[in-house]
TIROMAR-12324 format. One line per 3 residues: number of its first residue (from 1); for each residue y, z, x of N, C-alpha, C, O, CB. Coordinates in Angstrom, 2 decimals. Each point is the difference from the previous one (the first is absolute). Glycine has a CB too. Example, Ala and Ser with C-alpha at 12.3 -4.5 7.8 and 13.67 -1.06 7.14 Angstrom:
<nodes>
1 = -5.69:7.80:13.19:1.19:0.00:-0.89:1.20:0.00:0.90:-0.02:0.66:1.04:-1.15:0.59:-2.93 ~ 2.22:-1.97:1.54:1.19:0.06:0.82:1.09:0.73:-0.77:1.11:0.17:0.51:-1.74:-2.32:0.67
</nodes>
This chain:
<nodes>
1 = -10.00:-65.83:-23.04:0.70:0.52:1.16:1.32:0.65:-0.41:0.45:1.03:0.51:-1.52:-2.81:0.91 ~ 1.65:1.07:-2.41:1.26:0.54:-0.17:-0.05:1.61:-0.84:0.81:0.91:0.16:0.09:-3.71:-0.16 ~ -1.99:2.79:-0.83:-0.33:1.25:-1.00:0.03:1.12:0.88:0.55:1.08:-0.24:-2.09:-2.24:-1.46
4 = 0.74:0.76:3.10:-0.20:1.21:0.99:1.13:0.58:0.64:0.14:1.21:0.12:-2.10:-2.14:0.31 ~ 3.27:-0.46:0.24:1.14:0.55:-0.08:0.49:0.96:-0.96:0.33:1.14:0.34:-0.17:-2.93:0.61 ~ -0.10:1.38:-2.15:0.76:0.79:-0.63:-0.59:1.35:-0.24:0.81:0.63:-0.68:0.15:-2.60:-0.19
7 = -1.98:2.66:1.12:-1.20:1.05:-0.37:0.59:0.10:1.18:-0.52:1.09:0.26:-1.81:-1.35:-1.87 ~ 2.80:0.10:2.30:-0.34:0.85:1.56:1.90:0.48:0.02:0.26:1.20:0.14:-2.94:-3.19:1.76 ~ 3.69:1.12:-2.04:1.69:-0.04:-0.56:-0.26:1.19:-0.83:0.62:1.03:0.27:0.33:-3.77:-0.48
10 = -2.00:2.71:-0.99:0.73:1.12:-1.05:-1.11:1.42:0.35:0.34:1.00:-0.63:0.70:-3.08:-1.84 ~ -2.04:2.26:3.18:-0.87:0.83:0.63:1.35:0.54:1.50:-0.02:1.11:0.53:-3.08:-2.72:-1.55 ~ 3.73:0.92:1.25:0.95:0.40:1.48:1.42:0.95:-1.45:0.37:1.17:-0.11:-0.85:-4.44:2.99
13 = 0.72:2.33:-3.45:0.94:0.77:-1.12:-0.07:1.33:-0.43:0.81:0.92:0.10:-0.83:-2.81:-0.83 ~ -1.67:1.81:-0.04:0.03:1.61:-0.50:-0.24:0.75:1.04:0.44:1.13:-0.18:-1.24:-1.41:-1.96 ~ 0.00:0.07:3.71:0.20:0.90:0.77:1.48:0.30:0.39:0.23:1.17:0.32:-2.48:-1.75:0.24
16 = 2.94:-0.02:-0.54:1.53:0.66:0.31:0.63:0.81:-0.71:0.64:0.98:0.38:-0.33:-2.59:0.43 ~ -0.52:1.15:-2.07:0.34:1.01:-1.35:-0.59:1.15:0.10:0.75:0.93:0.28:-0.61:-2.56:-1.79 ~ -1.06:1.83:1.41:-1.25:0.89:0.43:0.14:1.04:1.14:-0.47:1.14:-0.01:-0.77:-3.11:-0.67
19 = 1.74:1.56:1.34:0.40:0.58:1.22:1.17:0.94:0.12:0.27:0.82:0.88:-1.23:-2.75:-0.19 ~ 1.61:1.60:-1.80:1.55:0.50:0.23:-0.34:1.45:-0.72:0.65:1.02:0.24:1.15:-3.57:-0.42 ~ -2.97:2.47:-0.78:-0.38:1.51:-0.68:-0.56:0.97:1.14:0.00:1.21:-0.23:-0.73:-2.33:-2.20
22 = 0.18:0.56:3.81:-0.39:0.96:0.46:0.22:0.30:1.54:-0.61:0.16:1.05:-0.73:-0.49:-2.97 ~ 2.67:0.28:1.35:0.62:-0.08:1.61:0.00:1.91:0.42:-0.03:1.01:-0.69:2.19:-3.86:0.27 ~ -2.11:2.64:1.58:0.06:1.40:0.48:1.02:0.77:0.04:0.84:-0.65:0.63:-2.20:-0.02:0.41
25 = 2.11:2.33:-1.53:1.13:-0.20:0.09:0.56:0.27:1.44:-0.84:0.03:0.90:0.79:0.36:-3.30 ~ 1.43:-0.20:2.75:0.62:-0.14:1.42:0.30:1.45:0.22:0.56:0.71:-0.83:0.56:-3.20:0.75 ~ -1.52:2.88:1.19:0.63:1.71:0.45:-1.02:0.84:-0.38:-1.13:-0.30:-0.39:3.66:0.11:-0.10
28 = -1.99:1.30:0.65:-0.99:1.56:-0.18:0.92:0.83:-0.94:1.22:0.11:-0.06:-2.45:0.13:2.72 ~ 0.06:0.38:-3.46:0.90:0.96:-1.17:0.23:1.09:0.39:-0.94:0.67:0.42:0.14:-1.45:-2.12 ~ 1.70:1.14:1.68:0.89:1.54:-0.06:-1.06:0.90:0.15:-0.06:0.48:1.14:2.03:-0.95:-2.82
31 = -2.94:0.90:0.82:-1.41:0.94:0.56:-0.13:-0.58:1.36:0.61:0.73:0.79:-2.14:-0.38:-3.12 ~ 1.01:-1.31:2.89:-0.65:-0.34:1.22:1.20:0.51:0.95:0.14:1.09:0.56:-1.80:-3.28:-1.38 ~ 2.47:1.06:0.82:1.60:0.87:1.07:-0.22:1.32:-0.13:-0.59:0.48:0.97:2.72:-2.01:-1.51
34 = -1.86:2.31:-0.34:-0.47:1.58:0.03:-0.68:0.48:0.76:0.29:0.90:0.78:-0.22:-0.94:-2.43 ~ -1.34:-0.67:1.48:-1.08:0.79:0.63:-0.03:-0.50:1.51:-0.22:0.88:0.83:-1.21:-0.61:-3.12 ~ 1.66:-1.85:2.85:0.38:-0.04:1.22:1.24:0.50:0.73:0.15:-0.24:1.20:-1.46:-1.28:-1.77
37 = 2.31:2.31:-0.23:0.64:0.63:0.76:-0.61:1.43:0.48:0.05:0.53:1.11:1.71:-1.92:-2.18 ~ -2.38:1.85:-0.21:-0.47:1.49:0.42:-0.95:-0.33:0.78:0.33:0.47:1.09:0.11:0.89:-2.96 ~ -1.59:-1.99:1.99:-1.11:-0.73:1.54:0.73:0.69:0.77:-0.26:1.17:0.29:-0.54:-3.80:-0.47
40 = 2.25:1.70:0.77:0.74:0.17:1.00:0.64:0.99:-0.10:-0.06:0.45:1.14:0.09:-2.28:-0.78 ~ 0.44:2.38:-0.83:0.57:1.68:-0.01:-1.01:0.56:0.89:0.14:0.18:1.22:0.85:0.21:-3.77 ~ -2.22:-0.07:1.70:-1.42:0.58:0.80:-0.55:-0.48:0.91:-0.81:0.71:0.60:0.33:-0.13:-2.13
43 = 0.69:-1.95:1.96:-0.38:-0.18:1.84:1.09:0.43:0.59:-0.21:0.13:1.21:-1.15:-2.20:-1.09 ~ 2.80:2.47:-0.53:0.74:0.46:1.16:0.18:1.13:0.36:0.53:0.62:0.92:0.28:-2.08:-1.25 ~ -1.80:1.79:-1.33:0.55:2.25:-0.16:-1.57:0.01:1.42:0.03:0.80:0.94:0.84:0.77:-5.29
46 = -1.64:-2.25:4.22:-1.21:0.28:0.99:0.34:-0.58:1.30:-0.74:0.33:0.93:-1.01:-0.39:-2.71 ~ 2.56:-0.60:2.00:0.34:-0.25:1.23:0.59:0.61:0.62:-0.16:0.06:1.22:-0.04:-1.45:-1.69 ~ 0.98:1.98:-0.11:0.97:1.18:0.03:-0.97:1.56:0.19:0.14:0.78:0.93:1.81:-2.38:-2.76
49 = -2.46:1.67:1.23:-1.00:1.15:0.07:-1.03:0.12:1.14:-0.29:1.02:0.64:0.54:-1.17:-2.97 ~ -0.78:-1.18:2.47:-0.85:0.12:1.50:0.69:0.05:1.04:-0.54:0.68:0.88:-1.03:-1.82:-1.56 ~ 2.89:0.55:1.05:1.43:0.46:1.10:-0.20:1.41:0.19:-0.24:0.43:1.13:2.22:-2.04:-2.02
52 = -1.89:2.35:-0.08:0.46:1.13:-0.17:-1.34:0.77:0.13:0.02:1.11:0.53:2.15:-1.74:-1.91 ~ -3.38:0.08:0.89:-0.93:0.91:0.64:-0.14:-0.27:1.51:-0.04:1.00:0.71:-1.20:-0.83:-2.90 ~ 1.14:-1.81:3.03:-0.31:0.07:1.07:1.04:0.97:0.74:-0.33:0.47:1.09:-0.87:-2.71:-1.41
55 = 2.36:2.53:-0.20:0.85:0.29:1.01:-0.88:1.95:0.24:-0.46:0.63:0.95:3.40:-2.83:-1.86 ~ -2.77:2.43:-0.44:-1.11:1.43:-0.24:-0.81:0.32:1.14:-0.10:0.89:0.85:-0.27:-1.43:-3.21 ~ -0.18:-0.55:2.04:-1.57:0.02:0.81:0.18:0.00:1.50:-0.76:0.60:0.77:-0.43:-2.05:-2.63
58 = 2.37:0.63:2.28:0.48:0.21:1.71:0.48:1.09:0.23:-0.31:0.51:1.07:0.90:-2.49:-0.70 ~ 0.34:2.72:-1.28:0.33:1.22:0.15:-0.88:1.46:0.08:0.25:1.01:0.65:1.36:-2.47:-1.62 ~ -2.83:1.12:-0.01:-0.96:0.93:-0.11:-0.70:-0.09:1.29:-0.81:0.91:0.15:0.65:-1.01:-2.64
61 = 0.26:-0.78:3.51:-1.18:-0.64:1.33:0.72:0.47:0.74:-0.47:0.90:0.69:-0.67:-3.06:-1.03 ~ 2.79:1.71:0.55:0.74:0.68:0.89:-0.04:1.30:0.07:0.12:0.54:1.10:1.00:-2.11:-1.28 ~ -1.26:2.21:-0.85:0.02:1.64:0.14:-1.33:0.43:-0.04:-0.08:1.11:0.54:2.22:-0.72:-1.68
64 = -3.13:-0.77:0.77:-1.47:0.65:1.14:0.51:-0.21:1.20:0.38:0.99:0.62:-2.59:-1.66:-1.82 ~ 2.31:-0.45:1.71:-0.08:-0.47:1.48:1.24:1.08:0.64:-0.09:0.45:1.15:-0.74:-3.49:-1.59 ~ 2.04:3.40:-0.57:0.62:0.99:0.60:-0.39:1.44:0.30:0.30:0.58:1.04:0.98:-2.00:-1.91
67 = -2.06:2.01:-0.23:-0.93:0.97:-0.57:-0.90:0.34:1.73:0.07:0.88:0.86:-0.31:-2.09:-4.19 ~ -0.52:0.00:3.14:-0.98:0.14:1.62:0.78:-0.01:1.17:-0.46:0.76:0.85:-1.40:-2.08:-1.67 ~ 2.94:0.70:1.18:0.84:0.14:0.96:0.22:1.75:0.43:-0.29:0.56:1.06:1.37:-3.09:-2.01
70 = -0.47:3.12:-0.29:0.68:1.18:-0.05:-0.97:1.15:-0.47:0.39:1.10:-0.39:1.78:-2.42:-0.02 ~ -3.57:0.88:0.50:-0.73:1.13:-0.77:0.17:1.27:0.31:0.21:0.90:-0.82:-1.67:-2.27:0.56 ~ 1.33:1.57:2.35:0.83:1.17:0.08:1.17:0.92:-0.25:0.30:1.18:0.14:-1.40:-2.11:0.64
73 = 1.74:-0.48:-1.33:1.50:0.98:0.16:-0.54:0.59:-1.98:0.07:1.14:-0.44:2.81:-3.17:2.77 ~ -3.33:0.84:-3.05:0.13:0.92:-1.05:-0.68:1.30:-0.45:0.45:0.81:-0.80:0.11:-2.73:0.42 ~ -2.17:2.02:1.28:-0.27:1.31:0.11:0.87:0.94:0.22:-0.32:1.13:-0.37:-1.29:-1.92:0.90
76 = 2.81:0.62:0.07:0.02:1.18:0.30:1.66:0.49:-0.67:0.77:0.87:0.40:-2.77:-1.25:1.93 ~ 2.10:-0.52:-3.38:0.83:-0.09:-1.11:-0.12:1.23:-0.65:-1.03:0.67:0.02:0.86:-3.02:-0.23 ~ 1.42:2.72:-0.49:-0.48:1.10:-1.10:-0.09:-0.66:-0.83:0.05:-1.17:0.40:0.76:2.98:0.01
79 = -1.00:-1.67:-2.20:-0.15:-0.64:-1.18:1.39:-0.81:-0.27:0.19:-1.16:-0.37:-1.96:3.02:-0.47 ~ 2.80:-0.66:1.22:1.88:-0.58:-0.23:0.05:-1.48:0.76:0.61:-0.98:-0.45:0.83:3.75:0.76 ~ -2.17:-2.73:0.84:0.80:-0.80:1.06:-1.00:-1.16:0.09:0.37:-0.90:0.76:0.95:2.90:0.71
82 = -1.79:-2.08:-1.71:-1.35:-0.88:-0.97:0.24:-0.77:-0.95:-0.28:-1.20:0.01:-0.90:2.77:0.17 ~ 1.90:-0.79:-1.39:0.48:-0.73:-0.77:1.15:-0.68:-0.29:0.08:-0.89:-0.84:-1.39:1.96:0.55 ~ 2.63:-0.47:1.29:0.88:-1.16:1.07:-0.36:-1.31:0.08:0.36:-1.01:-0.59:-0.07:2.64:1.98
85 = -1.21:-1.36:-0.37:-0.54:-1.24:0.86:-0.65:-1.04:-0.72:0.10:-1.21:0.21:-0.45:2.66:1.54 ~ -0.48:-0.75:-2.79:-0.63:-1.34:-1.09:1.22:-0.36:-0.34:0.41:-1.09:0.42:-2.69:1.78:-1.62 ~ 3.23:0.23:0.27:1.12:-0.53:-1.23:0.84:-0.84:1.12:0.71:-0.85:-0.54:-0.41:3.17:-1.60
88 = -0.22:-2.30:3.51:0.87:-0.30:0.33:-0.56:-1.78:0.27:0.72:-0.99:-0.10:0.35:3.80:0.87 ~ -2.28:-2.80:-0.48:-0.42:-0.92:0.36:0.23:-1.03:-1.19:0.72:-0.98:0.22:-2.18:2.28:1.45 ~ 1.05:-1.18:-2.59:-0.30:-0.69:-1.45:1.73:0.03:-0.78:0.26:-0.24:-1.18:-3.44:1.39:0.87
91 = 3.71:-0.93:0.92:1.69:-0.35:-0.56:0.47:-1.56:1.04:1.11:-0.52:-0.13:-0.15:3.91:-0.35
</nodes>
């Protein structure tokens, strides 16, 4: 009984010893930080970019929908006064 104590005392020993070789290390290396900052750079440059298209895209809707409102008046536009009215719109 006692032999098994001690086999089991010095079996608990070298696992501790043992253990200390394969510890994990602590933190993230400088490559990884890197690269999770640039991640996040690029979800905000795209977050940023779809803003900026939806806003596009309301603007491009608003001006059909203005386009059909005014179809008469722009028939009967010359080319000059035409191109007013777009440039003026889109400023």
């Amino acid at each position: 009984m006692q032999n098994k104590i001690q086999y089991i005392i010095i079996g608990l020993l070298v696992l501790i010893f043992v253990q200390g070789f394969f510890s994990v290390p602590e933190g993230i290396s400088e490559s990884e930080l890197e690269y999770r900052l640039e991640v996040q750079r690029l979800n905000d440059d795209k977050q940023r970019l779809l803003k900026k298209n939806y806003e596009l895209e309301n603007k491009i809707n608003s001006f059909k929908d203005e386009i059909i409102k005014n179809d008469s008046i722009t028939d009967n536009y010359s080319k000059p006064q035409l191109d007013s009215f777009l440039t003026n719109y889109f400023e």
